[in-house]
Rosetta silent file (secondary structure, phi, psi, omega in degrees, C-alpha in Angstrom):
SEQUENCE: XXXXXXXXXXXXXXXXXXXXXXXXXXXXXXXXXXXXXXXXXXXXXXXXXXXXXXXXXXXXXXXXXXXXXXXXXXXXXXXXXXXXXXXXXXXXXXXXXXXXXXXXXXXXXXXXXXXXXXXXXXXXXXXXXXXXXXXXXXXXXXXXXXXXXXXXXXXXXXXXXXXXXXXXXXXXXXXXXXXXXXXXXXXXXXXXXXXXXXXXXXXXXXXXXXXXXXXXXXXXXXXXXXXXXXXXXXXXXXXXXXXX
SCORE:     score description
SCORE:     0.000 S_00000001
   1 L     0.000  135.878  157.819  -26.789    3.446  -15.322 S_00000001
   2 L   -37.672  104.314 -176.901  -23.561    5.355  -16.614 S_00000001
   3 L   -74.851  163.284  171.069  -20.566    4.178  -15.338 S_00000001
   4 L  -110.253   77.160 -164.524  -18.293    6.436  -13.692 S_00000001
   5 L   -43.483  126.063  153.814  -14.420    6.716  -14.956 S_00000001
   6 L  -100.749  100.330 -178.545  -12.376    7.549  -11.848 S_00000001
   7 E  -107.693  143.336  152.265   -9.174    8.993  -12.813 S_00000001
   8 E  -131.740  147.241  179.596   -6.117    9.362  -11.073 S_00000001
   9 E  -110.436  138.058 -162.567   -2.813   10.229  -12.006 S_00000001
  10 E  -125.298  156.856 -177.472    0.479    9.402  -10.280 S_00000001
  11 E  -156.020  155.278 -177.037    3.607   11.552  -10.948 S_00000001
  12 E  -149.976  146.633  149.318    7.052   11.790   -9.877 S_00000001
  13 E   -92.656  175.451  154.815   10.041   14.426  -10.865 S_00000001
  14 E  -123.648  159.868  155.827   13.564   14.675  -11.201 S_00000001
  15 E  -155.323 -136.436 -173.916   15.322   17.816  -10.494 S_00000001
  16 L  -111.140    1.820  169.349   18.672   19.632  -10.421 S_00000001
  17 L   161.170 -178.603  177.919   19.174   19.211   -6.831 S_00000001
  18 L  -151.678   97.829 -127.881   17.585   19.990   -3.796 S_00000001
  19 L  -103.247   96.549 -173.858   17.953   23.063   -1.970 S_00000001
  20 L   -63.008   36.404  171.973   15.258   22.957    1.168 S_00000001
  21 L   -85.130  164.607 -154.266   14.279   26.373    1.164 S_00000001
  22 L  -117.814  138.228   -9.792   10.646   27.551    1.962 S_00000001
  23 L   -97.424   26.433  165.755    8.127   27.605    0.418 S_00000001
  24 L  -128.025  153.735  150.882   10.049   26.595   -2.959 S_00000001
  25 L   -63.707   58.932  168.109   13.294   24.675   -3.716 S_00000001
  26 L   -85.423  158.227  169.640   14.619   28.049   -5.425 S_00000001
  27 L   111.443  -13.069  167.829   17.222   28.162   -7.164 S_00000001
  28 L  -146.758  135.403 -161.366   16.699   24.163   -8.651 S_00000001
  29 L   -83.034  145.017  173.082   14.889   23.285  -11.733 S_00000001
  30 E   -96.352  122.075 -167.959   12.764   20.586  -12.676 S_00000001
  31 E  -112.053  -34.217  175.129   14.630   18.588  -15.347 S_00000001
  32 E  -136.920  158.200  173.718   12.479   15.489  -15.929 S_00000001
  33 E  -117.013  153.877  164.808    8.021   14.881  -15.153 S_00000001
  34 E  -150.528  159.320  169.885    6.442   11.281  -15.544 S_00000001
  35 E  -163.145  111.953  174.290    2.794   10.470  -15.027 S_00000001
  36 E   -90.715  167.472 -159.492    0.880    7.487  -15.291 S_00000001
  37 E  -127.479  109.233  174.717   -2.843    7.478  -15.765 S_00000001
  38 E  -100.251  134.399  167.124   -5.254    5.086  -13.345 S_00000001
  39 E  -119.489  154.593 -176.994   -9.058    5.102  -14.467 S_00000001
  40 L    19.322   72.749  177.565  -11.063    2.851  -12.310 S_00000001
  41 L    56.028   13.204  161.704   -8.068    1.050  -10.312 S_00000001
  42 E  -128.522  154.602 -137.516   -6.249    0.157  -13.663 S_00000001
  43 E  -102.518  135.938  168.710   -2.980    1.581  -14.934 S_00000001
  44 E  -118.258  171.587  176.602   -3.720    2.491  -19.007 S_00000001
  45 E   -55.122  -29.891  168.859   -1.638    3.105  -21.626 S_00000001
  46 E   -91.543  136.056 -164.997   -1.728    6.470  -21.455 S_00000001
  47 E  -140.984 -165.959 -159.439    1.192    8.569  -19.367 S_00000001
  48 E  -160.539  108.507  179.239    2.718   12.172  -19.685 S_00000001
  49 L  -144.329  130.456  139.544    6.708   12.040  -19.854 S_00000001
  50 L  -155.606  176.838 -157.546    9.187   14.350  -20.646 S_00000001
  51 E   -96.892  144.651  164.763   12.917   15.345  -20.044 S_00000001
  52 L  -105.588  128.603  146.918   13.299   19.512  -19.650 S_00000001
  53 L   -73.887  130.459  154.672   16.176   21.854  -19.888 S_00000001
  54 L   -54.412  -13.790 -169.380   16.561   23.370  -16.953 S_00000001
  55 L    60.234   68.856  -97.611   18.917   25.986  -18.253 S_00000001
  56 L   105.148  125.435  146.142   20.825   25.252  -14.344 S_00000001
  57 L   -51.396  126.382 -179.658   23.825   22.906  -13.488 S_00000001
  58 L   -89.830  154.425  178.483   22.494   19.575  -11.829 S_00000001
  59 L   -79.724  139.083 -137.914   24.019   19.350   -8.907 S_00000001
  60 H   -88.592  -36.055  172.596   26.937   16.354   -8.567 S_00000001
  61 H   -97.405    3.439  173.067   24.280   14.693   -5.643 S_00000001
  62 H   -80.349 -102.903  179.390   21.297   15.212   -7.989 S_00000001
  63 H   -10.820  -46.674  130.323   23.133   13.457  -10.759 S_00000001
  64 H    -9.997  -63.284 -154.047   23.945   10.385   -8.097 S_00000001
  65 H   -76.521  -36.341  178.150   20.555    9.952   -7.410 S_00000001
  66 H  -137.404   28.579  176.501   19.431   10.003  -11.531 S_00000001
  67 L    26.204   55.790  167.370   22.234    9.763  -13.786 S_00000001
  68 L  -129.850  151.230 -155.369   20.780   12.616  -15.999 S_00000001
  69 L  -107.866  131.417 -169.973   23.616   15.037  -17.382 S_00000001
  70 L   -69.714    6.116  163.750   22.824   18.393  -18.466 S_00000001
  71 L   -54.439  -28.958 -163.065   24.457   17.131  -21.697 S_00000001
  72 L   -85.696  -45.612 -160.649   21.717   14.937  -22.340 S_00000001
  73 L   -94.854   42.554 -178.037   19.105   17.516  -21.542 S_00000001
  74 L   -80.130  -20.658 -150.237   20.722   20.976  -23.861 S_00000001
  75 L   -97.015  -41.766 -144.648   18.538   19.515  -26.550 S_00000001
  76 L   -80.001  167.128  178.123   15.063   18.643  -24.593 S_00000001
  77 L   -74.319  145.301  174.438   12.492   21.652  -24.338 S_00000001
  78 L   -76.689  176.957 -162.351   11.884   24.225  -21.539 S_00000001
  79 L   -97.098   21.962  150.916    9.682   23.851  -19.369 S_00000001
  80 H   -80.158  -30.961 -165.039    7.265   26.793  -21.097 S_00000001
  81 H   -71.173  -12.792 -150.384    7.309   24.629  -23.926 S_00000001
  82 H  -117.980  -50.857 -150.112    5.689   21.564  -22.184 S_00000001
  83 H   -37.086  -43.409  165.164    3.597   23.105  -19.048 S_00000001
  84 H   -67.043  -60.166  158.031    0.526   23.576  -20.964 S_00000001
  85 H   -39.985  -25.663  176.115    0.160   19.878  -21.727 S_00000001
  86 H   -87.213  -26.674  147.564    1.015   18.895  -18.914 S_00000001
  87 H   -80.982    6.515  166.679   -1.418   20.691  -17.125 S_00000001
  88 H   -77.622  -46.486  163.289   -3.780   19.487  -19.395 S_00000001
  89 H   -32.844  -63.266  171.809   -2.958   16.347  -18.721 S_00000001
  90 H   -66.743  -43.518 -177.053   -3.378   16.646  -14.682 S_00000001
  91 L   -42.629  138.641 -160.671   -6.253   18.752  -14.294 S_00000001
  92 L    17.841   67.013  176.080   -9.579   17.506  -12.210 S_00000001
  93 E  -137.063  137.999  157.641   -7.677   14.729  -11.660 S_00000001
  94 E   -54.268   88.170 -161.888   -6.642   12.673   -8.530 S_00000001
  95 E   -62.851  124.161 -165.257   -2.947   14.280   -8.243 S_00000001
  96 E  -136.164  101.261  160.433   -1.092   10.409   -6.507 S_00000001
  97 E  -140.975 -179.235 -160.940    2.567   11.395   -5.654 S_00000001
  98 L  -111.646  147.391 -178.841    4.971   10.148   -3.053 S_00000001
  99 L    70.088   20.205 -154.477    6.238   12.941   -0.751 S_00000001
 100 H   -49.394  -13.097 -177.481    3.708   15.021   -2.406 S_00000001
 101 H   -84.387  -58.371 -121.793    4.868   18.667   -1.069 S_00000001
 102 H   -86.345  -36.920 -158.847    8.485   18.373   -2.603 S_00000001
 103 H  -104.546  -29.927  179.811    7.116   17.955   -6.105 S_00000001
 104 H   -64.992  -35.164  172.228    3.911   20.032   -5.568 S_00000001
 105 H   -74.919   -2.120  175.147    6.697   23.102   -4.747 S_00000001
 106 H   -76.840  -53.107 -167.837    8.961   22.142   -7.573 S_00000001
 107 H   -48.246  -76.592 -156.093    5.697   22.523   -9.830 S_00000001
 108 H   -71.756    2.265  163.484    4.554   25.974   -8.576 S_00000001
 109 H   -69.646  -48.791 -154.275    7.791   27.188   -8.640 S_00000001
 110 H   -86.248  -41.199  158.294    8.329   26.599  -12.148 S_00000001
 111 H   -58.829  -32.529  174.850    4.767   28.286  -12.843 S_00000001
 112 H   -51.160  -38.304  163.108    5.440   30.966  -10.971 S_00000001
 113 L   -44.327  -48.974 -168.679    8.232   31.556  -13.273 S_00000001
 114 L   -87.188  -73.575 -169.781    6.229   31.820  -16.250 S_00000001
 115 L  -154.846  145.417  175.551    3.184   33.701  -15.014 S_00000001
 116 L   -72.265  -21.091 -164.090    1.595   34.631  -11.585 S_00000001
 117 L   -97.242   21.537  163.081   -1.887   34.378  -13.002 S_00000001
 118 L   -69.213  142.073  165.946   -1.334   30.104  -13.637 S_00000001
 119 L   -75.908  179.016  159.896   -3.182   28.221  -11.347 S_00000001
 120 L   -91.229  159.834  169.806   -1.413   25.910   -8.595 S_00000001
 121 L   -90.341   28.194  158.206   -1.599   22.454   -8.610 S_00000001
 122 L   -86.358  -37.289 -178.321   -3.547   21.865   -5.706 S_00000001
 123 L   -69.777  -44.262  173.283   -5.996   24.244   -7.410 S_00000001
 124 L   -90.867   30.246 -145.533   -6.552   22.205  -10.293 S_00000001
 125 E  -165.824  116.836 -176.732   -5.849   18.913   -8.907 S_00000001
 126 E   -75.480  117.507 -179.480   -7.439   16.837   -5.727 S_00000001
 127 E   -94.129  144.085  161.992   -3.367   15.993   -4.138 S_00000001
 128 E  -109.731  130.004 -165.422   -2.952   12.541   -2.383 S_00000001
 129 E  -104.375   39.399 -168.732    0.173   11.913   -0.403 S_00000001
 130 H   -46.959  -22.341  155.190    1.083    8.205   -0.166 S_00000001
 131 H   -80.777   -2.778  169.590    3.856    8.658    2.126 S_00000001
 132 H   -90.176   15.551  163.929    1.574    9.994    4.706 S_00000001
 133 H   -71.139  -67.791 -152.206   -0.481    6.979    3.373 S_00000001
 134 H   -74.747  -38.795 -162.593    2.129    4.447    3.836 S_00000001
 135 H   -72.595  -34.459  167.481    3.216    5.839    7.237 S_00000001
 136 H   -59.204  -54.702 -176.788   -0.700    5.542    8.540 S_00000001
 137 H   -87.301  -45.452  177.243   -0.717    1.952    7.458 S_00000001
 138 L  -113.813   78.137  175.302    2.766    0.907    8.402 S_00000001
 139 L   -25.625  130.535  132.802    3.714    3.124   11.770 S_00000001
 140 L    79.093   35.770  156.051    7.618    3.019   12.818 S_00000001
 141 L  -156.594  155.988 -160.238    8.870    1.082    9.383 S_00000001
 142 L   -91.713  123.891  175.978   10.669    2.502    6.768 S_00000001
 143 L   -85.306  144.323  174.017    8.426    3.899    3.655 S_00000001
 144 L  -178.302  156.547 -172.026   10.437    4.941    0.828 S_00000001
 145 L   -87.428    4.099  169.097    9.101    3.925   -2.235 S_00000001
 146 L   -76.750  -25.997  167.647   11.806    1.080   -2.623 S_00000001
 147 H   -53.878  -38.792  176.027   10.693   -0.324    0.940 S_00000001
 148 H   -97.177   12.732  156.811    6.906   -0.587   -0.282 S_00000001
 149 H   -84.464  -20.149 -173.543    8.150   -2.036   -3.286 S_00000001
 150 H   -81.851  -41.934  177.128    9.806   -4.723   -1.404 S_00000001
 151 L   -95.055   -3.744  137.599    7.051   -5.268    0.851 S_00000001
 152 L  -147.256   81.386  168.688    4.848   -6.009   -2.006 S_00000001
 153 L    37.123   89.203  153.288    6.912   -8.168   -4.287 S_00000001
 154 L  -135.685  140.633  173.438    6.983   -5.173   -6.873 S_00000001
 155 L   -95.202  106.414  178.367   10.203   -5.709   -9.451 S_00000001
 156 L  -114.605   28.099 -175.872   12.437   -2.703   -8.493 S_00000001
 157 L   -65.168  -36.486 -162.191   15.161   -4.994  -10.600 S_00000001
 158 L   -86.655  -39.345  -86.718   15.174   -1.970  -13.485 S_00000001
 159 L  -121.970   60.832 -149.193   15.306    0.718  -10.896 S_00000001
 160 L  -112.635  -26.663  154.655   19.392    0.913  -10.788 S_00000001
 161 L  -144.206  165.018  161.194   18.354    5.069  -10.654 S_00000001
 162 L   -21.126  161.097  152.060   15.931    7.315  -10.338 S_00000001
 163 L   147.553  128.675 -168.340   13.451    8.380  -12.807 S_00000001
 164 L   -31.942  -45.583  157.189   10.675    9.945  -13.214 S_00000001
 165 H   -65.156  -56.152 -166.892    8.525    7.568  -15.691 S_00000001
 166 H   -90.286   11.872  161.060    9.700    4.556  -14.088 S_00000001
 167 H   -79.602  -48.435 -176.072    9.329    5.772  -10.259 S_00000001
 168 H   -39.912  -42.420 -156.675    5.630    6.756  -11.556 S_00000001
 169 L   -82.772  -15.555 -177.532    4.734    3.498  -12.641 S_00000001
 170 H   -68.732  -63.053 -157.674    6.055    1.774   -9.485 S_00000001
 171 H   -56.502  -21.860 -176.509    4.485    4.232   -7.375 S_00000001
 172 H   -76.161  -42.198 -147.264    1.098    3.739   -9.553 S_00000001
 173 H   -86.140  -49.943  179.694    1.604   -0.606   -8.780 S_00000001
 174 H   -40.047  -69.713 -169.747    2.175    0.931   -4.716 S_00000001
 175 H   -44.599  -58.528 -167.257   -0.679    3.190   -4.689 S_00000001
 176 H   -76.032  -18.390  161.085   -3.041    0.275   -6.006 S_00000001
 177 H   -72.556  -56.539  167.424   -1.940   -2.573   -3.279 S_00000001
 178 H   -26.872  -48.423 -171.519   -2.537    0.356   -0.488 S_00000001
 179 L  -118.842   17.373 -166.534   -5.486    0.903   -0.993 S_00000001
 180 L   -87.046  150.316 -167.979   -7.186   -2.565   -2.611 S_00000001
 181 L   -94.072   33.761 -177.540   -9.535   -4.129   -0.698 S_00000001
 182 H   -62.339  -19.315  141.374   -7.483   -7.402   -0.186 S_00000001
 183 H    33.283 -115.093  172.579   -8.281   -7.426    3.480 S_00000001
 184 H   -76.438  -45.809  132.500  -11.173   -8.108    3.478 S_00000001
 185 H     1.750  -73.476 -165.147  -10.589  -10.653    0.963 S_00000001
 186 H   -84.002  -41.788  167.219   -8.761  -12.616    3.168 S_00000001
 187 H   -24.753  -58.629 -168.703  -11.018  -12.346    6.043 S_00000001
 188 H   -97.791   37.748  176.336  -13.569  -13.686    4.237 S_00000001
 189 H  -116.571  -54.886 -169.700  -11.322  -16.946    2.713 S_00000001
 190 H   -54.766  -41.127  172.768  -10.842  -17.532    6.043 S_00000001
 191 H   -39.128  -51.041  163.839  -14.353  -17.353    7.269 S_00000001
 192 H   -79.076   -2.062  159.567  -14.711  -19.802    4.746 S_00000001
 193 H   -71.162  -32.023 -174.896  -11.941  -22.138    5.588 S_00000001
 194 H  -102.246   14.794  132.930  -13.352  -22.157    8.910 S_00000001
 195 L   -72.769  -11.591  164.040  -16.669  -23.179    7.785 S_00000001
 196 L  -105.395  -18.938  158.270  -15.695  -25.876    5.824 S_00000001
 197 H   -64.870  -30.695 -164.544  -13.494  -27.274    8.701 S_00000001
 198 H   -88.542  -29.468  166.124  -16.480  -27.059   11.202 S_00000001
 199 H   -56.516  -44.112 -179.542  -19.142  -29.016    8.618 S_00000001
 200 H   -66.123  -21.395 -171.888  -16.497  -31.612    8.498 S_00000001
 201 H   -84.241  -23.661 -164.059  -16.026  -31.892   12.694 S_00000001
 202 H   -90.197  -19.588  170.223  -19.894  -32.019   12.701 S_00000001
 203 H   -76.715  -21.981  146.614  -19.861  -34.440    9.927 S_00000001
 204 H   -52.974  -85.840 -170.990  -17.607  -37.094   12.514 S_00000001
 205 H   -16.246  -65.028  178.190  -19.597  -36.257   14.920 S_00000001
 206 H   -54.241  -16.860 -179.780  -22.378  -37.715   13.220 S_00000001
 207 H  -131.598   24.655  139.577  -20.568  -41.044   12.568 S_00000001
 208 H   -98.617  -34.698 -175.837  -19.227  -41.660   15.980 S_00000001
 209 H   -39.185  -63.637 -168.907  -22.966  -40.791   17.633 S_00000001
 210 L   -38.133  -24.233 -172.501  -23.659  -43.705   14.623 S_00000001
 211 L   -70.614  147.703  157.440  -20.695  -45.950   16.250 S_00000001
 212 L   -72.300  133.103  174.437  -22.267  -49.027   19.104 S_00000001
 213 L   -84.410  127.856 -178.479  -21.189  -47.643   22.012 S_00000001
 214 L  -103.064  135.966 -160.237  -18.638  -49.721   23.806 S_00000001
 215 L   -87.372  134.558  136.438  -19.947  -50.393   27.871 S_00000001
 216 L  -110.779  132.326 -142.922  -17.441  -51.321   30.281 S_00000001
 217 L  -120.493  154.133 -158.240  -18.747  -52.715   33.446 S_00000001
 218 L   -83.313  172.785  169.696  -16.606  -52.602   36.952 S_00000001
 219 L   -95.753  169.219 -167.899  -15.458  -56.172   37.961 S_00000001
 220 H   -77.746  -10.856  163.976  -16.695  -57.425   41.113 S_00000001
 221 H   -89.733   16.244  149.837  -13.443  -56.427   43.299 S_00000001
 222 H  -100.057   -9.923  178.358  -13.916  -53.151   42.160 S_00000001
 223 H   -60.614  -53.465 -174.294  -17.742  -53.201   43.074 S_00000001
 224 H   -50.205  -29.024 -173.003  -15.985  -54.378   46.639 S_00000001
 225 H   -86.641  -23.157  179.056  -13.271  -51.668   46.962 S_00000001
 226 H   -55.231  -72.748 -156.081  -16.129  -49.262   45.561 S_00000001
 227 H   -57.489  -26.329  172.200  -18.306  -50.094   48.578 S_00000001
 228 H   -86.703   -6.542  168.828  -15.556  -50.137   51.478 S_00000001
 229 H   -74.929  -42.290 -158.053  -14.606  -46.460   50.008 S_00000001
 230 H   -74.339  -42.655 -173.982  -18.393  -45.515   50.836 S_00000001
 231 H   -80.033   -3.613 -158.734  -18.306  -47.165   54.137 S_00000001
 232 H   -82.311  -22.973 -169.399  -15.367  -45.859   54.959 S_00000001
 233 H   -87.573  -30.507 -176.237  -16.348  -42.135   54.172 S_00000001
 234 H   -75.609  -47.442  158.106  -19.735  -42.893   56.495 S_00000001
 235 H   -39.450  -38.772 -161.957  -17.464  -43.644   59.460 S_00000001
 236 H   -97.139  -28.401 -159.495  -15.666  -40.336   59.198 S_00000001
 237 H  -126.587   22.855  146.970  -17.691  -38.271   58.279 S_00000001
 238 L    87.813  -38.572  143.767  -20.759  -39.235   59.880 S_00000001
 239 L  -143.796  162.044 -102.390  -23.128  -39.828   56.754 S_00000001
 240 L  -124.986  122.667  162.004  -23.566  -41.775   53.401 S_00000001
 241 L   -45.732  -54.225 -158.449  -22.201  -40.142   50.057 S_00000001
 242 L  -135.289   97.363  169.180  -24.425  -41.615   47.944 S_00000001
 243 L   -38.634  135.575  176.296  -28.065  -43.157   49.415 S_00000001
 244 L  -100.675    0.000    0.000  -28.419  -46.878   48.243 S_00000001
């Protein structure tokens, strides 16, 4: 039989701020993409990373958030230069981001830019949402992805800012506890802890049955105190407890 590669891809941006208007963030740029590549639940070697000029000023609370300067990026390529790989990259692929609307409207903004007749990424791309993931499995606690990094032992030591490669790859290590079938796993350790405790109670059992049973027999002033309780019960109440 043929195996079947299952790919997914997990991606995170950066961008030059973020200006909530609907249904794009216009007016801010996408400045950096990262994307790791899962094929059958394991993270490969292969990703999709690179820094853009935005042509745009980052914004002073962008720049907080990722320490990237537009000094750094006057050099790096627009984002016509890159878009066709990178939708090469993505395409009939399981699209994994966190927040997944903020970066799917940063995307089709920036195609939209280029040409109307680009697809969207929804169109080429199955999207998965892990914070409406994380929020299903843990109601009324805080998801962010440094909280489910926290809450399973993932090393968020290099994480001192944002960015875009190394949010993917976290978010790829997230994505793969979420949904692993460790469970069940555990369920079934227990089952078997508590089948190996209950052979052992039945294996005592079996060597006390095996034990001489020790008899104790009443003494004869309790035979006496027995038998004046009985007559005593036949006075009051008229007949015998126990026939002799």
């Amino acid at each position: 039989m043929k195996k079947i590669n299952i790919r997914q891809v997990v991606l995170d941006i950066e961008t030059t701020g973020m200006n909530l208007s609907h249904p794009y963030y216009i007016g801010h740029r996408i400045i950096e993409i990262g994307v790791i590549e899962i094929i059958n639940r394991h993270i490969t070697k292969n990703y999709f990373h690179t820094y853009i000029n935005p042509q745009k000023t980052i914004s002073k609370e962008a720049f907080n958030i990722h320490g990237i300067s537009n000094t750094f990026l006057n050099k790096k390529p627009f984002f016509s230069d890159i878009f066709n790989n990178f939708l090469n990259f993505i395409k009939n692929s399981e699209l994994i981001i966190h927040n997944a609307q903020f970066d799917i409207n940063f995307l089709n903004y920036e195609l939209s830019l280029l040409n109307n007749k680009l697809p969207k990424i929804e169109n080429i791309c199955i999207v998965k949402d892990t914070l409406k993931m994380a929020r299903n499995i843990f109601p009324g606690k805080r998801n962010s992805l440094n909280s489910l990094c926290s809450r399973f032992n993932i090393n968020i030591n290099k994480r001192n800012l944002h960015g875009a490669l190394l949010d993917a790859k976290l978010l790829a290590k997230v994505f793969l506890f979420m949904t692993t079938k460790q469970n069940s796993f555990q369920l079934n350790f227990l089952k078997e802890k508590n089948n190996s405790f209950n052979n052992q109670l039945k294996i005592l059992c079996k060597k006390l049955i095996k034990k001489k049973r020790l008899i104790l027999n009443a003494s004869n002033e309790e035979l006496r105190l027995h038998k004046l309780k009985l007559e005593l019960i036949k006075n009051t109440c008229g007949f015998n407890l126990w026939k002799s």
